[in-house]
C-alpha positions in Angstrom: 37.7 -90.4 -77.3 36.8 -92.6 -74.4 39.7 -90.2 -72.2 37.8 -87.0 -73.6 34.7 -88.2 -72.3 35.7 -89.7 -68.6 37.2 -86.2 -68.2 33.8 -84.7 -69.4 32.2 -86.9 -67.1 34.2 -86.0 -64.0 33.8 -82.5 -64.9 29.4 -82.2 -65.0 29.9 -84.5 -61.5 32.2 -81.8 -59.7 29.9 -78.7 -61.3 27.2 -80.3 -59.6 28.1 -81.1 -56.5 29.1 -77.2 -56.2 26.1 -76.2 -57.1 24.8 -78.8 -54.3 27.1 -77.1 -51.5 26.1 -73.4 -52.8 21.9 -74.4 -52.0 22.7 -75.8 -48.7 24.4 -72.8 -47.8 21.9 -70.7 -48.9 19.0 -72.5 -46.9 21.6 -72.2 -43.8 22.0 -68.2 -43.9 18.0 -68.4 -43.2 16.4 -67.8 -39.9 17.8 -68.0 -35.9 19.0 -71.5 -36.1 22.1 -71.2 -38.4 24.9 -70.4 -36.6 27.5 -67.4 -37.2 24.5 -65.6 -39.3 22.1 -63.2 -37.6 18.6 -63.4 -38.6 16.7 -60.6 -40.8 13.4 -61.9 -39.5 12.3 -62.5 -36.0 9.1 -63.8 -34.6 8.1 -62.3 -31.3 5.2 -63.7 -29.2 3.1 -61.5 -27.2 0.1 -60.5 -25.4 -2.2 -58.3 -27.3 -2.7 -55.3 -24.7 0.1 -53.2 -24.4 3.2 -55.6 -25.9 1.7 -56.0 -29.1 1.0 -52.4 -29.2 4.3 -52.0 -27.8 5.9 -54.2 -31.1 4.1 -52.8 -33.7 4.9 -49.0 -32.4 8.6 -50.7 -33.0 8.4 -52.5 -36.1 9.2 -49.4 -38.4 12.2 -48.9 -35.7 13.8 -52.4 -36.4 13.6 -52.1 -40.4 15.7 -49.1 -40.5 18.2 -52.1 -38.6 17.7 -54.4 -41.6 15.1 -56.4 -39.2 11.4 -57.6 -40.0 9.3 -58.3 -37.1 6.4 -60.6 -36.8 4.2 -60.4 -33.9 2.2 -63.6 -32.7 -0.8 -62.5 -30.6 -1.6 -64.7 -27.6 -4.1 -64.3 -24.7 -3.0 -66.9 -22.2 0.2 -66.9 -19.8 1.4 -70.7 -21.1 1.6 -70.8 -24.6 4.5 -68.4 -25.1 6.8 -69.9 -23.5 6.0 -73.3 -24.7 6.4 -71.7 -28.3 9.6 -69.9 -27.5 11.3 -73.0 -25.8 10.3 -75.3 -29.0 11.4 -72.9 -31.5 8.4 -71.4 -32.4 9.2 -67.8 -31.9 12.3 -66.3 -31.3 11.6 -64.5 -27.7 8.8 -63.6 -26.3 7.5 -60.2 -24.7 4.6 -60.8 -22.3 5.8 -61.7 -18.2 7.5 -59.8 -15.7 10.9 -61.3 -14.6 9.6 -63.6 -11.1 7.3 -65.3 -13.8 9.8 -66.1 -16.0 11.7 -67.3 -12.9 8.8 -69.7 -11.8 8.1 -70.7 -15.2 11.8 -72.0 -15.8 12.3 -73.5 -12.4 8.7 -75.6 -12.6 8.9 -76.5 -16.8 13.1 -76.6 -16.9 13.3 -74.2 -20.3 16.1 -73.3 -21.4 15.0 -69.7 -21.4 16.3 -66.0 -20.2 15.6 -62.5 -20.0 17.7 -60.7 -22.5 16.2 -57.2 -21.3 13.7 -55.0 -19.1 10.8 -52.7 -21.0 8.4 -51.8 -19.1 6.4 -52.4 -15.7 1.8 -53.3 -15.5 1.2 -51.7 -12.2 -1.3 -54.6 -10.5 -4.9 -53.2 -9.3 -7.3 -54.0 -7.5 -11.0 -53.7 -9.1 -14.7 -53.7 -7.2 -17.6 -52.9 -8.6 -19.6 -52.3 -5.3 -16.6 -51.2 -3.1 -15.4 -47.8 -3.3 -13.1 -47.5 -0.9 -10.9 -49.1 1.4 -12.5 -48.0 4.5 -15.7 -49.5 2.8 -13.9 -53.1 2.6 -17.0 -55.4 5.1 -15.3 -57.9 7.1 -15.0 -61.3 5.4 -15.1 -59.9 1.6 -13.8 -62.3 -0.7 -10.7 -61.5 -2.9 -10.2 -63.2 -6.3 -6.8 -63.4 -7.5 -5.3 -65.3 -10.7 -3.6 -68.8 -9.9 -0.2 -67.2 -10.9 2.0 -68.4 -8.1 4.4 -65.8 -9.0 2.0 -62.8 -8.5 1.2 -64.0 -4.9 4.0 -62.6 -3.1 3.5 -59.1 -5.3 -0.7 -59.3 -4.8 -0.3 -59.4 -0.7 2.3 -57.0 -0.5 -0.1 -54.6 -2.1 -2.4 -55.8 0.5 0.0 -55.2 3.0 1.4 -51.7 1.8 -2.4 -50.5 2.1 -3.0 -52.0 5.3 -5.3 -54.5 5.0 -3.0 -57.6 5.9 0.4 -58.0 7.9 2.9 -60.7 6.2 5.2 -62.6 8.3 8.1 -60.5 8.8 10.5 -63.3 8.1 9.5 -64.4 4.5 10.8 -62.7 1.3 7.5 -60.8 -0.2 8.5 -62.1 -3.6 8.1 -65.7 -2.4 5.3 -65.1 0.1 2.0 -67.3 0.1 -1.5 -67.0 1.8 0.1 -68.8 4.3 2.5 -66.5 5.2 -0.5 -63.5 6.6 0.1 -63.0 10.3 -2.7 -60.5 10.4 -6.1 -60.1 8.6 -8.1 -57.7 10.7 -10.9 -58.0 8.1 -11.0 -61.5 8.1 -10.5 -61.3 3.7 -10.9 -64.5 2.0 -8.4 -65.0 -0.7 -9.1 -67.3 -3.2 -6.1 -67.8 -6.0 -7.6 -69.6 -8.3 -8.8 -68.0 -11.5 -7.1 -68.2 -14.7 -5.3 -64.1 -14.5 -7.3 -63.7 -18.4 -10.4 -64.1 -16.5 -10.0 -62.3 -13.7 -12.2 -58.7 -15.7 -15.0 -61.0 -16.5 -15.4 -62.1 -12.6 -15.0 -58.5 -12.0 -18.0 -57.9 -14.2 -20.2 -60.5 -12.5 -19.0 -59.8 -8.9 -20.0 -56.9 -7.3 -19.2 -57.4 -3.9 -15.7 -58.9 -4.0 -12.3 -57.5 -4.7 -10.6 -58.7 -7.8 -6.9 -58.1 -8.6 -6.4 -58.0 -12.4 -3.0 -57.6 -14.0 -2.8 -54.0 -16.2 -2.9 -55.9 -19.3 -5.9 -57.8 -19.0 -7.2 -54.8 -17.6 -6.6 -52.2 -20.9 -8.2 -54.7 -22.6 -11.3 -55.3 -21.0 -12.0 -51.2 -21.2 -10.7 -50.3 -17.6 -8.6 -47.1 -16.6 -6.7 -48.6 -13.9 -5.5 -45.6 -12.6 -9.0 -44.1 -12.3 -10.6 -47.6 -12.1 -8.7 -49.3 -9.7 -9.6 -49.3 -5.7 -6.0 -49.1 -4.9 -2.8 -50.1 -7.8 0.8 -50.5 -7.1 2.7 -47.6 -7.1 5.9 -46.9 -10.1 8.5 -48.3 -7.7 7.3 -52.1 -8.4 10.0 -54.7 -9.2 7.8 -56.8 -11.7 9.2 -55.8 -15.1 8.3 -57.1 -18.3 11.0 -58.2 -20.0 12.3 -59.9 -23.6 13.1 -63.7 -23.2 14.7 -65.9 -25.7 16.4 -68.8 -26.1 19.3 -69.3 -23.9 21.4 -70.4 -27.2 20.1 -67.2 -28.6 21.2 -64.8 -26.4 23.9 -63.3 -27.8 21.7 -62.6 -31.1 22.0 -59.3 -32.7 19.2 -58.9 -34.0 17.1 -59.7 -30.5 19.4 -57.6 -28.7 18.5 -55.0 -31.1 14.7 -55.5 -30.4 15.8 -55.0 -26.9 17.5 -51.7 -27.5 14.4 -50.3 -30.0 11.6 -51.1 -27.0 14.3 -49.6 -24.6 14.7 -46.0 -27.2 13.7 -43.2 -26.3 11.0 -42.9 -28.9 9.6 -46.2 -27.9 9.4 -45.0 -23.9 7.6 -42.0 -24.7 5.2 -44.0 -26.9 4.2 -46.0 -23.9 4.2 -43.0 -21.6 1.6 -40.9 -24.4 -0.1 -43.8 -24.9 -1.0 -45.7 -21.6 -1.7 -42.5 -19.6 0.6 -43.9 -16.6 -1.4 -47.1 -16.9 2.2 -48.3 -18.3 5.6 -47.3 -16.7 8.7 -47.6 -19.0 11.6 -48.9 -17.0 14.6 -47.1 -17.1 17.2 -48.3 -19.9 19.1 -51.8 -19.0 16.9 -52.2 -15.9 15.7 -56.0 -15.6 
């Protein structure tokens, strides 16, 4: 009897220490973090005006690939990453690629691009100035603090010939102290937070301000009918898809990648933005 029971015994422990193994399986198969499992669900971050848009025009894309897509809305140029590198989201879909660049080199993410979508032509806004030949000596010119967007703000300068850069620096990289020649004396001031630059548009009337397209859309401009003078489709500064670098061999973000890079996606943001928007050719970063 005793026999009969030990082995009964030793029977209920193994049964449940199979069931114990089969839950912790289970919760392992869930989200990015288990390894050898793609994720069903993904978690993009992104700025409202156009890569929301962008995301949601997608959604219906990704569940015909088995994927579910949650968009987190932010309005400031920090958080995202922060979120992505802390495992908060998944990837990210808000910067252009010399961002991403300065971000990683000043913070130390372990962060890439995994994919180029589309490119924010950058404008320049006045409410009382309506032309460049208007532009009175010593006008001030607010641009956002995004040390990134120097290089691309004064080479729009340059290309419209209000400044000459130093012929030595990389534009990418250039700074204020890199003009040579200012024949209208401008005064640039890169200090503004870039989600604030339409409100000092608003109250400004006789400056220049450069706003990035996003910010733009949303405040109710038309940059290509608003703008004193924008960039031209040839820019460099695409927005791109970052991730994780642990998670860059992800299916399911690589398939994100491949939906915003469709066909149907790219006409959605050439329809839809008016030209305000570029889609960048397929696999271009």
């Amino acid at each position: 009897m005793k026999k009969l029971w030990f082995l009964a015994a030793a029977s209920l422990i193994l049964l449940l220490a199979a069931c114990g193994g089969n839950d912790d399986s289970s919760n392992n198969e869930e989200g990015t973090g288990s390894e050898g499992d793609e994720p069903t669900e993904i978690t993009v971050g992104a700025s409202s005006i156009p890569h929301a848009e962008i995301l949601e025009e997608a959604a219906p894309l990704l569940e015909e690939e088995g994927i579910t897509l949650e968009i987190e809305q932010y309005e400031d140029y920090v958080l995202p990453n922060d979120d992505l590198d802390n495992g908060t989201l998944d990837a990210n879909f808000f910067q252009h690629q010399p961002f991403l660049d300065q971000t990683i080199e000043d913070a130390g993410y372990e962060i890439e691009s995994i994919g180029g979508v589309h490119v924010e032509p950058m404008g320049v806004y006045s409410q009382g100035i309506e032309s460049i030949d208007d532009i009175p000596e010593g006008t001030e010119v607010v641009l956002s603090n995004s040390v990134s967007d120097q290089g691309r703000i004064l080479s729009l300068f340059e290309a419209n010939g209000l400044i000459t850069l130093n012929e030595d620096v990389d534009k990418v990289a250039a700074t204020i102290d890199d003009i040579e020649e200012n024949p209208k004396d401008l005064s640039f001031h890169p200090d503004v937070a870039p989600e604030i630059t339409p409100d000092i548009y608003n109250s400004e009337e006789d400056s220049l301000v450069v706003i990035n397209t996003n910010f733009a859309i949303g405040a109710g401009l038309n940059p290509l009918e608003d703008a004193l003078f924008i960039e031209g489709d040839e820019s460099d500064y695409v927005n791109v898809i970052a991730v994780r670098s642990e998670d860059k061999d992800s299916e399911a973000l690589n398939t994100l990648v491949e939906v915003l890079q469709s066909q149907e996606i790219q006409d959605f943001i050439t329809d839809n933005y008016d030209g305000a928007v570029i889609p960048t050719p397929t696999g271009a970063e």
